[in-house]
PyMOL Python script that loads the backbone (N, CA, C, O; Angstrom):
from pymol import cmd

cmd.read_pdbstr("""\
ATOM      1  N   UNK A   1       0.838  -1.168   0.000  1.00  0.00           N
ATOM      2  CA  UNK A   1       0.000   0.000   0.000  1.00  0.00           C
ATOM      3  C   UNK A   1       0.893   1.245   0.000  1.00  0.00           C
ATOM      4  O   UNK A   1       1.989   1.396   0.540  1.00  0.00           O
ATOM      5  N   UNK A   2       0.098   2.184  -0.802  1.00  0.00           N
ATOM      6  CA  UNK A   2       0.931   3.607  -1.021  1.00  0.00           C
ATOM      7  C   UNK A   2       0.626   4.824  -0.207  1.00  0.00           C
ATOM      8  O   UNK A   2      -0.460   5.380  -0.372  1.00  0.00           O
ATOM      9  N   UNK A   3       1.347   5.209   0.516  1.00  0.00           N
ATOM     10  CA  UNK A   3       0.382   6.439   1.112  1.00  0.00           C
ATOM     11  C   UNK A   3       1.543   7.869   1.161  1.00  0.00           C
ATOM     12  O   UNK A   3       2.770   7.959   1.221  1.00  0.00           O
ATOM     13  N   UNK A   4       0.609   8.682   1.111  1.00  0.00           N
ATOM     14  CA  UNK A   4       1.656   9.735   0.702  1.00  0.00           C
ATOM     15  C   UNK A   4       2.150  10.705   2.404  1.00  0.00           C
ATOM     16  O   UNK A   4       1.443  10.858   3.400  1.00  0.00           O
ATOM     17  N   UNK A   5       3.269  11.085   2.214  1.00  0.00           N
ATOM     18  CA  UNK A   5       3.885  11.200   3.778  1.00  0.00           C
ATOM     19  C   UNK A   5       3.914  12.814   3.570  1.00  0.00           C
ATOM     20  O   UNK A   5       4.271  13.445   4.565  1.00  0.00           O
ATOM     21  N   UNK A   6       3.648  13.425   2.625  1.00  0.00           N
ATOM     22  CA  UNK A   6       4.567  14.906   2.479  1.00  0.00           C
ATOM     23  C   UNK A   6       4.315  15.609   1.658  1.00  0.00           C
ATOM     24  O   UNK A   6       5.313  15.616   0.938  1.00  0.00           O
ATOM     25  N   UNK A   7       3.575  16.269   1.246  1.00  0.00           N
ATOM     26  CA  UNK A   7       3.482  16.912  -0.619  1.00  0.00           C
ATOM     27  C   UNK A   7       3.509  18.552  -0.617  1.00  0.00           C
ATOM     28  O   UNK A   7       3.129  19.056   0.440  1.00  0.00           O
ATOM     29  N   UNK A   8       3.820  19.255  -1.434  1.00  0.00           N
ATOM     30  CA  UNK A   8       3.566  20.588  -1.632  1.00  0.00           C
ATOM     31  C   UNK A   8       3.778  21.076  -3.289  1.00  0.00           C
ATOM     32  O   UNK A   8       4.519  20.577  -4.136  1.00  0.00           O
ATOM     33  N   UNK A   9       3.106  21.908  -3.370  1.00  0.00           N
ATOM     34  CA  UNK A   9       2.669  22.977  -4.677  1.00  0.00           C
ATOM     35  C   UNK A   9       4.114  23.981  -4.739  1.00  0.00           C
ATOM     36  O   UNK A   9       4.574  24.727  -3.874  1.00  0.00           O
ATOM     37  N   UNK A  10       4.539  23.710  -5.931  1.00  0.00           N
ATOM     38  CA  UNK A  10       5.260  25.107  -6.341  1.00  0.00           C
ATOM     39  C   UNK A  10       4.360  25.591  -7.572  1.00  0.00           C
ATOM     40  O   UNK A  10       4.223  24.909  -8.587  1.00  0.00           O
ATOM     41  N   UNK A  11       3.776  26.807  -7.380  1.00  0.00           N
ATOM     42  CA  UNK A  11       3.109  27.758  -8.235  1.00  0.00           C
ATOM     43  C   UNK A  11       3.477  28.689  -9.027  1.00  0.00           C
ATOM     44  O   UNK A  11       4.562  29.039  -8.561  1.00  0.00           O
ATOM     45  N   UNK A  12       3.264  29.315  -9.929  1.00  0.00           N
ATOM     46  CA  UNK A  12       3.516  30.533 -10.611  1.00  0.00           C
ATOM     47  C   UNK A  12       2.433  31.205 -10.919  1.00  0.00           C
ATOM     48  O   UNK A  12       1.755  30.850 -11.883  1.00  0.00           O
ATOM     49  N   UNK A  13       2.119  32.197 -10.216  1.00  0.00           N
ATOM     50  CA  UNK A  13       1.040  33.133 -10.232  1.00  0.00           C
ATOM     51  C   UNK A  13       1.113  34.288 -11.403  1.00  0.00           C
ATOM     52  O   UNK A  13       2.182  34.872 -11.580  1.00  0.00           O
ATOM     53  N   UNK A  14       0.102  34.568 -12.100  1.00  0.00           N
ATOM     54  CA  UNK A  14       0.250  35.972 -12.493  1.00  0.00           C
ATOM     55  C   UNK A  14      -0.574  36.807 -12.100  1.00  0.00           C
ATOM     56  O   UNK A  14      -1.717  36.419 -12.342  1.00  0.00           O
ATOM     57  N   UNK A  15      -0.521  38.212 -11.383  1.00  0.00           N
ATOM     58  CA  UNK A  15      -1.356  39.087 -10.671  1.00  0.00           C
ATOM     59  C   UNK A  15      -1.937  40.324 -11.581  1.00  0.00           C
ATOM     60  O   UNK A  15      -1.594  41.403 -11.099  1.00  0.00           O
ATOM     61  N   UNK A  16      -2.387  40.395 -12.261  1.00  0.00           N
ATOM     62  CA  UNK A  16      -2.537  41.175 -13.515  1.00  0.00           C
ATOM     63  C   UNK A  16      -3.111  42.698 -12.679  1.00  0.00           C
ATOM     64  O   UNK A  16      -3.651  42.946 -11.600  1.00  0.00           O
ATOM     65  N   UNK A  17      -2.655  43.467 -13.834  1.00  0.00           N
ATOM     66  CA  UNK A  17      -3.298  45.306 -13.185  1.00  0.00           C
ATOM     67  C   UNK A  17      -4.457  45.336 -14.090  1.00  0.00           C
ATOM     68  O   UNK A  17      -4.260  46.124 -15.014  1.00  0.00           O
ATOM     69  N   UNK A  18      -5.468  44.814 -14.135  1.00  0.00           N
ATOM     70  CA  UNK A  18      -7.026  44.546 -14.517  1.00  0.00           C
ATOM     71  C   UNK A  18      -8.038  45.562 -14.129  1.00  0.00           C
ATOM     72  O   UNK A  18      -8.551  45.460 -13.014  1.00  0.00           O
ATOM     73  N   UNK A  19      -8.331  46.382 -14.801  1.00  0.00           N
ATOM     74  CA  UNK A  19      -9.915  47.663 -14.225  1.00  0.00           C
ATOM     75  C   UNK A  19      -9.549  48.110 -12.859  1.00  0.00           C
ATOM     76  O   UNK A  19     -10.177  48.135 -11.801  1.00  0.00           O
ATOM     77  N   UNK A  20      -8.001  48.553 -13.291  1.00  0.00           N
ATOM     78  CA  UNK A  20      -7.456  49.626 -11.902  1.00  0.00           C
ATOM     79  C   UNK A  20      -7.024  48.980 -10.657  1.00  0.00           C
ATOM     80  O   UNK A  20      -6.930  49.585  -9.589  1.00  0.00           O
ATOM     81  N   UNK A  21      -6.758  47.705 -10.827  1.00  0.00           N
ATOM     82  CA  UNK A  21      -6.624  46.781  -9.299  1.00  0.00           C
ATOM     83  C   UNK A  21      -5.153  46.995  -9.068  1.00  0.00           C
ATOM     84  O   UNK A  21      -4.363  47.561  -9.824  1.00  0.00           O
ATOM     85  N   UNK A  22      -4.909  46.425  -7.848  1.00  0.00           N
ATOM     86  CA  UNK A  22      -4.046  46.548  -7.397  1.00  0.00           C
ATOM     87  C   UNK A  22      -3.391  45.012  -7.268  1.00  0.00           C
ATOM     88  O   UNK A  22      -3.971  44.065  -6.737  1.00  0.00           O
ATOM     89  N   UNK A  23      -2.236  44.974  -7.787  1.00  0.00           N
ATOM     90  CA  UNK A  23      -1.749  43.716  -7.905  1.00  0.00           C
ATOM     91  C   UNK A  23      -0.894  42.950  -6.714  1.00  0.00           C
ATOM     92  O   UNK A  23      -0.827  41.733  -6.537  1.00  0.00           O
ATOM     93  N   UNK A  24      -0.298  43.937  -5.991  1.00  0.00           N
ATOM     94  CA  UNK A  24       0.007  43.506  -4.641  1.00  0.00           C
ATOM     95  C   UNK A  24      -1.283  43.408  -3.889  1.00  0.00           C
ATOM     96  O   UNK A  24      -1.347  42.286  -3.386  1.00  0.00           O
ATOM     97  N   UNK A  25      -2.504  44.247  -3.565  1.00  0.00           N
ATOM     98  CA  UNK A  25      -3.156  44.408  -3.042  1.00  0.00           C
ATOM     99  C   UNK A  25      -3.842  42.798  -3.480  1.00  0.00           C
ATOM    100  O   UNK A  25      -3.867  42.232  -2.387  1.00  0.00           O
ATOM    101  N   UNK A  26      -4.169  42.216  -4.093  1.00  0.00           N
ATOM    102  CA  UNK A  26      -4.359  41.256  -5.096  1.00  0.00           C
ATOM    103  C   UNK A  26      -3.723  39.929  -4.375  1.00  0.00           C
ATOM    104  O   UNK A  26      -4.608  39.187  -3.947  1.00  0.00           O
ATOM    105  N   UNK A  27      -2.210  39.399  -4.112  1.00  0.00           N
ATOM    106  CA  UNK A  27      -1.611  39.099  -3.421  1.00  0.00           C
ATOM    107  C   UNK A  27      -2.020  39.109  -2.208  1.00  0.00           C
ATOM    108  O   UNK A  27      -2.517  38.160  -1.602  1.00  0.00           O
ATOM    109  N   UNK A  28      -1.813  40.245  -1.791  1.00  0.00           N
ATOM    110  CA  UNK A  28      -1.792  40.123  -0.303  1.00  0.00           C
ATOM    111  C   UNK A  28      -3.448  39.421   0.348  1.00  0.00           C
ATOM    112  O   UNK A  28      -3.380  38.649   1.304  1.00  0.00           O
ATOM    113  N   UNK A  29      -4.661  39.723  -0.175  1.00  0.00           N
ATOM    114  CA  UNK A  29      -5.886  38.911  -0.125  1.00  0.00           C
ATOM    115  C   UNK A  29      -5.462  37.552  -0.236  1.00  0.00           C
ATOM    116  O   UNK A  29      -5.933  36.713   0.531  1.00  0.00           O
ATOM    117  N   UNK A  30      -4.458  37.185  -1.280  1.00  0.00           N
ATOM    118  CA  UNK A  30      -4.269  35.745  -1.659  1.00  0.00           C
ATOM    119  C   UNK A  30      -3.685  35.524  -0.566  1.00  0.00           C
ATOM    120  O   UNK A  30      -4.318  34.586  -0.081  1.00  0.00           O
ATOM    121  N   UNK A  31      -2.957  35.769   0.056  1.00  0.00           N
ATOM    122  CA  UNK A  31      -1.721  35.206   1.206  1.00  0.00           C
ATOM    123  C   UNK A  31      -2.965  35.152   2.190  1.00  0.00           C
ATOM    124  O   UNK A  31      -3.333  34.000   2.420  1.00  0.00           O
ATOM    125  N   UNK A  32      -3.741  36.223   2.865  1.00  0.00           N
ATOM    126  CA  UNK A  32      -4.358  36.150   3.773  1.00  0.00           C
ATOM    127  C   UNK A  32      -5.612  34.892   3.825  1.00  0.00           C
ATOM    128  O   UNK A  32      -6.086  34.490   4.888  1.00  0.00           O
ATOM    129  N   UNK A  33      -6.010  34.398   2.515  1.00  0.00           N
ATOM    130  CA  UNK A  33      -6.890  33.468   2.487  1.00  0.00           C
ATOM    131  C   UNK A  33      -6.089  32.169   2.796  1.00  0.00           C
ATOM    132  O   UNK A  33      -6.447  31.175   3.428  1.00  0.00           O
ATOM    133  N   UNK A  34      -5.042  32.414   2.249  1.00  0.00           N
ATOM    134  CA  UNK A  34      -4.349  30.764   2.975  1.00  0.00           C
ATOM    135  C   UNK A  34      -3.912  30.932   4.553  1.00  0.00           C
ATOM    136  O   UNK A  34      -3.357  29.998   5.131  1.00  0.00           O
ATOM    137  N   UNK A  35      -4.108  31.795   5.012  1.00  0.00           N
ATOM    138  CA  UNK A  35      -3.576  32.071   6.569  1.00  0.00           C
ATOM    139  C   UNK A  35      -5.105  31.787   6.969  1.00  0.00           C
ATOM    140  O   UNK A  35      -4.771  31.084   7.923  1.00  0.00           O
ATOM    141  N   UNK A  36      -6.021  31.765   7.008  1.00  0.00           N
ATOM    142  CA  UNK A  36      -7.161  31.893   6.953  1.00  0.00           C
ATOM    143  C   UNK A  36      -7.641  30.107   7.209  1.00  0.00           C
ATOM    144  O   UNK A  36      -8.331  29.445   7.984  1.00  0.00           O
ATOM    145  N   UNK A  37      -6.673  29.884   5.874  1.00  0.00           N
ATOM    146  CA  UNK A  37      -6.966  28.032   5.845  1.00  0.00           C
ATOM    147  C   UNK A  37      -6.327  27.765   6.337  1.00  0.00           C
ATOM    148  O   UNK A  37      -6.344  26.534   6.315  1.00  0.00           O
ATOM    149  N   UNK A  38      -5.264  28.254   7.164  1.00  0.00           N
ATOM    150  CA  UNK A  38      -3.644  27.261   7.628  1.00  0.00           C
ATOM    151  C   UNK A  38      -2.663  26.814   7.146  1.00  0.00           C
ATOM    152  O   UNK A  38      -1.806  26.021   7.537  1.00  0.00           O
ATOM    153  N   UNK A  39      -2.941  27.752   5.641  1.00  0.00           N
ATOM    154  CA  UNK A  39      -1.963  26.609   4.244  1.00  0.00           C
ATOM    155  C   UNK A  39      -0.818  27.520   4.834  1.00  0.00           C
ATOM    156  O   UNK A  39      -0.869  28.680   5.244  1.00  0.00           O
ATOM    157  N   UNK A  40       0.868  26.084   4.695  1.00  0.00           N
ATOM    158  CA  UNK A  40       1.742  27.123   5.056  1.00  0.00           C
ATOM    159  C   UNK A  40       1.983  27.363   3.483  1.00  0.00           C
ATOM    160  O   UNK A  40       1.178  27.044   2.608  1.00  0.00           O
ATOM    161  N   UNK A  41       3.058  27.897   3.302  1.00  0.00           N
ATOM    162  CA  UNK A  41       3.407  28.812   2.354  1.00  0.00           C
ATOM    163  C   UNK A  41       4.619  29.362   2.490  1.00  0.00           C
ATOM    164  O   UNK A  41       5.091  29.556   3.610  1.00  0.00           O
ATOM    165  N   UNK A  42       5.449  29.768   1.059  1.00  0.00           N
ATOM    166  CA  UNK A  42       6.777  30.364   1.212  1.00  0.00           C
ATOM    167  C   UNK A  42       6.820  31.302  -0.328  1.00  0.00           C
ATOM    168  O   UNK A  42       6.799  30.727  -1.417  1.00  0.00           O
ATOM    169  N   UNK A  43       6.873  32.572  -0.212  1.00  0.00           N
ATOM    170  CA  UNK A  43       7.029  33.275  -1.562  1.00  0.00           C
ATOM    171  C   UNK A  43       8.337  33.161  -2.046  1.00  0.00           C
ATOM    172  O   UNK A  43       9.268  33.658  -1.412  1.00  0.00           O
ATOM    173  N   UNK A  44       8.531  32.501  -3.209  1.00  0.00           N
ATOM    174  CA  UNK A  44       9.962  32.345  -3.438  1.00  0.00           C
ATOM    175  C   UNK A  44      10.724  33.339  -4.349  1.00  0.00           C
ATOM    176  O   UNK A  44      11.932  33.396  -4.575  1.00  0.00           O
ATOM    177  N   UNK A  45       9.371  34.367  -4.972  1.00  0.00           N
ATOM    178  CA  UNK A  45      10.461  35.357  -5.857  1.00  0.00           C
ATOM    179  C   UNK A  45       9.171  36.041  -6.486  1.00  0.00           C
ATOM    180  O   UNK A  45       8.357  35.232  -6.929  1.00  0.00           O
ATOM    181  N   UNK A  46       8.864  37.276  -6.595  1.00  0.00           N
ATOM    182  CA  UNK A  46       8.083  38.022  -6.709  1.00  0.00           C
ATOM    183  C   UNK A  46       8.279  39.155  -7.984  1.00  0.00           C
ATOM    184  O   UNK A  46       8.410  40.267  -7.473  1.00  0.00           O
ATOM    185  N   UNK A  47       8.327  39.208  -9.151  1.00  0.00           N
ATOM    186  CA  UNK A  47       8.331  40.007 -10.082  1.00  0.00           C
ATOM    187  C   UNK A  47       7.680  40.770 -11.095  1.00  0.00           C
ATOM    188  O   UNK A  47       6.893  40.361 -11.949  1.00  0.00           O
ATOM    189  N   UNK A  48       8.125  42.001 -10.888  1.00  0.00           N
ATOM    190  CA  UNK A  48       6.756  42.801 -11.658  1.00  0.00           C
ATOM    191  C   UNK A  48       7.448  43.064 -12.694  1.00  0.00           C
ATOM    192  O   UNK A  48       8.530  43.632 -12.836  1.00  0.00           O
ATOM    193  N   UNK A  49       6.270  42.305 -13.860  1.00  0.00           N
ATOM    194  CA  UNK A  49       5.880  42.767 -15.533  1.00  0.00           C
ATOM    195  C   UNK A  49       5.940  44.184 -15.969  1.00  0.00           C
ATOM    196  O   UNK A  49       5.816  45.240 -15.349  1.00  0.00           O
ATOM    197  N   UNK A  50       6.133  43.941 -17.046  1.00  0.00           N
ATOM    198  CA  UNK A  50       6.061  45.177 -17.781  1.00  0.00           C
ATOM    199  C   UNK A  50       4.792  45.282 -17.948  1.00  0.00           C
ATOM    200  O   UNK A  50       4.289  44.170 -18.113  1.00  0.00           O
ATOM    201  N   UNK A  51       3.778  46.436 -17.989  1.00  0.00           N
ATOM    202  CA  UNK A  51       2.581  46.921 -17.697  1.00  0.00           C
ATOM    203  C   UNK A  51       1.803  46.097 -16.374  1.00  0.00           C
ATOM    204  O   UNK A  51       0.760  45.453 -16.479  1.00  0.00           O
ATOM    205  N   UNK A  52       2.486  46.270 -15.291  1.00  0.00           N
ATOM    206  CA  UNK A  52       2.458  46.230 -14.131  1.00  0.00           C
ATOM    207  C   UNK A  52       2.068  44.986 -13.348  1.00  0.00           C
ATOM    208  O   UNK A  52       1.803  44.910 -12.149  1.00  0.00           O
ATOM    209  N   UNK A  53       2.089  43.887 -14.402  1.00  0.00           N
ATOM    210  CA  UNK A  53       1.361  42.368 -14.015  1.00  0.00           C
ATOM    211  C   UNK A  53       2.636  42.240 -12.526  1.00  0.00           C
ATOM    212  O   UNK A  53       3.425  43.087 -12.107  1.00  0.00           O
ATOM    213  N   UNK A  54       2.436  41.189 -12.178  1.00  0.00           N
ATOM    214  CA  UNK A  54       2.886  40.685 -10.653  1.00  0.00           C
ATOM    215  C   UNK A  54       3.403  39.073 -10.940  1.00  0.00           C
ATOM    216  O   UNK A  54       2.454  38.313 -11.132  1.00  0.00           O
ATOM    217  N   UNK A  55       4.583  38.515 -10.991  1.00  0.00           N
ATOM    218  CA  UNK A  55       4.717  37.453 -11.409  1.00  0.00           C
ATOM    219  C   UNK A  55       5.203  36.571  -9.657  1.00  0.00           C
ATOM    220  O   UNK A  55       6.152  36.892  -8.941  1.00  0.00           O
ATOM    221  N   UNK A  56       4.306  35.584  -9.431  1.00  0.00           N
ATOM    222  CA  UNK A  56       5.029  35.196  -7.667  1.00  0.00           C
ATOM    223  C   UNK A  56       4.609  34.172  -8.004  1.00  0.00           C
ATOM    224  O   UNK A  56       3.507  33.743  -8.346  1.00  0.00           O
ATOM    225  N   UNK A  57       6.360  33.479  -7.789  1.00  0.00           N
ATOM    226  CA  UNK A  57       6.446  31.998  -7.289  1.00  0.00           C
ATOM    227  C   UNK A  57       6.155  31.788  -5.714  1.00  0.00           C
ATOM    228  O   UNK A  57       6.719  32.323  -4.760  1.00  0.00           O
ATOM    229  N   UNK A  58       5.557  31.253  -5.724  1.00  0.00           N
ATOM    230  CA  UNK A  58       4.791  30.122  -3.754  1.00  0.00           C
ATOM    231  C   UNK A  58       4.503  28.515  -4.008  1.00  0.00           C
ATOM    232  O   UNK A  58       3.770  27.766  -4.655  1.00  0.00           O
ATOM    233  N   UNK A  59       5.716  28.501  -2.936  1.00  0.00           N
ATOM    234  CA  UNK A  59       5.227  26.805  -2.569  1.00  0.00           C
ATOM    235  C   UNK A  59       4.808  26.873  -1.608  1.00  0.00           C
ATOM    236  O   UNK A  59       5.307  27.572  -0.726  1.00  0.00           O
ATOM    237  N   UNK A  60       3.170  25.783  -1.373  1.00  0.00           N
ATOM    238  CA  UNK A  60       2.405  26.014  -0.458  1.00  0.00           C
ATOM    239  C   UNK A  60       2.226  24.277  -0.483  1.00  0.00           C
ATOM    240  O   UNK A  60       2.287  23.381  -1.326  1.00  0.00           O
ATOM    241  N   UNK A  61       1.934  24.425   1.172  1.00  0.00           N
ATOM    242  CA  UNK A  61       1.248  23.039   1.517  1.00  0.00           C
ATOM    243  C   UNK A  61       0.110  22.638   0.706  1.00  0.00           C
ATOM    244  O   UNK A  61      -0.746  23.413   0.281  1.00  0.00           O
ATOM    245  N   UNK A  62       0.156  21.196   0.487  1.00  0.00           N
ATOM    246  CA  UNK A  62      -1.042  20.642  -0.323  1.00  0.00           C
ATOM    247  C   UNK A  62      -1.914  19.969   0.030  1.00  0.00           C
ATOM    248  O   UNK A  62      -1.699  18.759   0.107  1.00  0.00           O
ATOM    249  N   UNK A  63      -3.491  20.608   0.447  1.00  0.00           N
ATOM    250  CA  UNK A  63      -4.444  20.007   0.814  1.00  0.00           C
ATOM    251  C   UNK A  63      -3.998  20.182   2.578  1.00  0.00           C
ATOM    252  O   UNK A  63      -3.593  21.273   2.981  1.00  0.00           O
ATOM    253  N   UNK A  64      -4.110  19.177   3.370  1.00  0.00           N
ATOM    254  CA  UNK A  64      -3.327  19.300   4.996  1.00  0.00           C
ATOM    255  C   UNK A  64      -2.282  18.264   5.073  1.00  0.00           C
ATOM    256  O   UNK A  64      -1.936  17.917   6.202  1.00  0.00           O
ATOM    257  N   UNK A  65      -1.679  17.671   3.965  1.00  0.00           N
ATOM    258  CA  UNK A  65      -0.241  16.701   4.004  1.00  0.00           C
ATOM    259  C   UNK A  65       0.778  17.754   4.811  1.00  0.00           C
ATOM    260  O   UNK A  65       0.791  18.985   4.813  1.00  0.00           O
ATOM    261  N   UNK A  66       1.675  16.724   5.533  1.00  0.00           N
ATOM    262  CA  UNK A  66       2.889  17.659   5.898  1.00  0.00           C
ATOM    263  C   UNK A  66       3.728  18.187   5.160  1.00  0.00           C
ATOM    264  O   UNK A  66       3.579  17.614   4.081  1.00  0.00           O
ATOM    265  N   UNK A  67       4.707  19.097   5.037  1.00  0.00           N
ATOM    266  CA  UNK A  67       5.375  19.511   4.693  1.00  0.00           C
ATOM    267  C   UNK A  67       7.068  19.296   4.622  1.00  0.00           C
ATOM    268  O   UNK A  67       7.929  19.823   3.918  1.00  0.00           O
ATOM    269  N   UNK A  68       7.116  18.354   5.603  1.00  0.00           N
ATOM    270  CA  UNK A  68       8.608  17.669   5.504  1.00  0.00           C
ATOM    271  C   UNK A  68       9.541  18.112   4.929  1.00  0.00           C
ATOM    272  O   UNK A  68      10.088  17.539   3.986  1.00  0.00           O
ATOM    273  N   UNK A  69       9.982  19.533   5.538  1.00  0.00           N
ATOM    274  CA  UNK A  69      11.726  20.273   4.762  1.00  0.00           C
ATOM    275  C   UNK A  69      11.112  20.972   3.557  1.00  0.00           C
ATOM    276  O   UNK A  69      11.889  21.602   2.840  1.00  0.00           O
ATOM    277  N   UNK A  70       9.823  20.943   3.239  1.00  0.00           N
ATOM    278  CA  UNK A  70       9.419  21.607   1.434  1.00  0.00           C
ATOM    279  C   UNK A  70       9.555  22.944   1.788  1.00  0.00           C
ATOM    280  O   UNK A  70      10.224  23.581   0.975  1.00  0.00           O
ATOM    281  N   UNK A  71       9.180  23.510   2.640  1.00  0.00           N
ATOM    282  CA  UNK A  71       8.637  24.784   2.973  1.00  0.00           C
ATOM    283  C   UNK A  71      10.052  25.454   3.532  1.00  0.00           C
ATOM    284  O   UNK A  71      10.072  26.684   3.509  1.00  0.00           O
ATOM    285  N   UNK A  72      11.108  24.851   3.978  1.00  0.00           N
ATOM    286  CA  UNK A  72      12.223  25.701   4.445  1.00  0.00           C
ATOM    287  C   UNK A  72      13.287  26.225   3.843  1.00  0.00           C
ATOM    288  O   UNK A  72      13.993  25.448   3.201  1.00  0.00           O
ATOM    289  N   UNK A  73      13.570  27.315   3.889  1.00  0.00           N
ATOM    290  CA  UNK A  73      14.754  27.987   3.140  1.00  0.00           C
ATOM    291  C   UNK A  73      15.795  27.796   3.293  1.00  0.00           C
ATOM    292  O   UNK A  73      16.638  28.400   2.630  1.00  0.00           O
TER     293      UNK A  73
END
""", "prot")
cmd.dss("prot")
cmd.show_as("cartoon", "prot")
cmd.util.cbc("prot")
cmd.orient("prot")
C-alpha cells in the first residue's frame, strides 16, 4: 500500500493590473486566504511585468499533508 507522507505545490502566479486593481493588493488577499486556511506557504520570488502584471512563485502546503523540509529555506 501507497500512502503519501509529504506533498507541496510550487506555483507561478500571475497578478494582472485589470480595471485599476491593485496587484500587490491582489496578493496580499491571496496570502491572507491561505492564513485563513492554515496553508503554510513560502514566496519564493516576486516580479513585476512590464505593464504592471505581478509574477510570484509560492510553494504552499497541499491540501493538509505535511510539509517535511518543502517549505524551508
Amino acid at each position: 500500500m501507497r500512502r503519501i507522507t509529504s506533498a507541496c505545490l510550487l506555483q507561478t502566479m500571475r497578478f494582472d493590473n485589470l480595471n485599476g486593481e491593485n496587484p500587490e493588493q491582489e496578493l496580499e488577499m491571496y496570502c491572507k486566504k491561505l492564513d485563513m486556511k492554515r496553508t503554510k506557504y513560502v514566496i519564493e520570488e516576486k516580479t513585476v511585468q512590464p505593464g504592471g502584471a505581478l509574477l510570484v512563485k509560492i510553494r504552499r502546503q497541499y491540501n493538509q499533508y505535511k510539509t517535511d523540509g518543502y517549505l524551508e529555506q
